[in-house]
N, C-alpha and C positions, 0 to 999 in steps of 0.2 A: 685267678680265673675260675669261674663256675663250669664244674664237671656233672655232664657229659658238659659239649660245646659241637652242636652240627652249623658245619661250614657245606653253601649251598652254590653251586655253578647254573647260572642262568643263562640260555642262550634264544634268543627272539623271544624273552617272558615265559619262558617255561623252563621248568626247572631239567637241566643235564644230567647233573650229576651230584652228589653230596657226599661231604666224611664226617663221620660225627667222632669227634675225638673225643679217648677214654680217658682216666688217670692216666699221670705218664710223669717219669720223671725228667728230668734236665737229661740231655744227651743220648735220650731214648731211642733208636731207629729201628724202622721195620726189619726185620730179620728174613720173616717166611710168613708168606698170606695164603689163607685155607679158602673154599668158598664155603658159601654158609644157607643154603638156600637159593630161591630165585632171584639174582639181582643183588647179592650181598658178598663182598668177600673181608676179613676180619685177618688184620696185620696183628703180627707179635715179634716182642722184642726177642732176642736172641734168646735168655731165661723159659719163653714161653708164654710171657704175661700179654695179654691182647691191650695193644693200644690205640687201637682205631677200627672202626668198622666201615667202607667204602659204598656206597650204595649208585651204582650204576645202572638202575631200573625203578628212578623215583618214581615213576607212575606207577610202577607195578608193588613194590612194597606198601602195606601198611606197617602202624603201629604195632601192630597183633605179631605181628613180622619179625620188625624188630625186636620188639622185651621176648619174643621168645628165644634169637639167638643172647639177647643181654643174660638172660635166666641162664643159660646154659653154662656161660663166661663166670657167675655168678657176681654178677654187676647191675647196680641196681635198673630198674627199668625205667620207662620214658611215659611221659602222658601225649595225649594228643596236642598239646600246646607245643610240647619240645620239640614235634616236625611238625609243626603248621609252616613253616617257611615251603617245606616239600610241595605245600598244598596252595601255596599264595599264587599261583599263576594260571 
């Protein structure tokens, strides 16, 4: 599977909610979720390692948004294609 991977929640064609899943291995679970910003909060496994980032304010993030918490995780960033689903509604 191609990492990242954003999974997008639509409700009446606009987009809800989204998680864009990070690396992650077999048997990986959320441990403890930090916020991250406006409208972003960012799971980690029990070690610390982030493997998912929750986006509950798709209208309100951009990309710019994003790669700058990805930047911080030191994970690579996103182009405007990799949330265009964000944007399809």
């Amino acid at each position: 599977m191609k990492w990242p991977y954003l999974e997008v929640t639509f409700r009446h064609g606009r987009p809800l909610a989204a998680y864009l899943y990070l690396s992650r291995s077999p048997g990986d679970r959320s441990r403890r979720t930090s916020r991250a910003g406006v409208g972003m909060l960012i799971d980690y496994t029990e070690e610390g390692r982030p493997i998912g980032i929750e986006i509950t304010a798709p209208d309100k993030v951009t990309v710019a948004d994003i790669n700058g918490v990805l930047a911080g995780l030191n994970v690579p960033t996103l182009t405007a294609e990799d949330i265009a689903p964000l944007r399809a509604a």
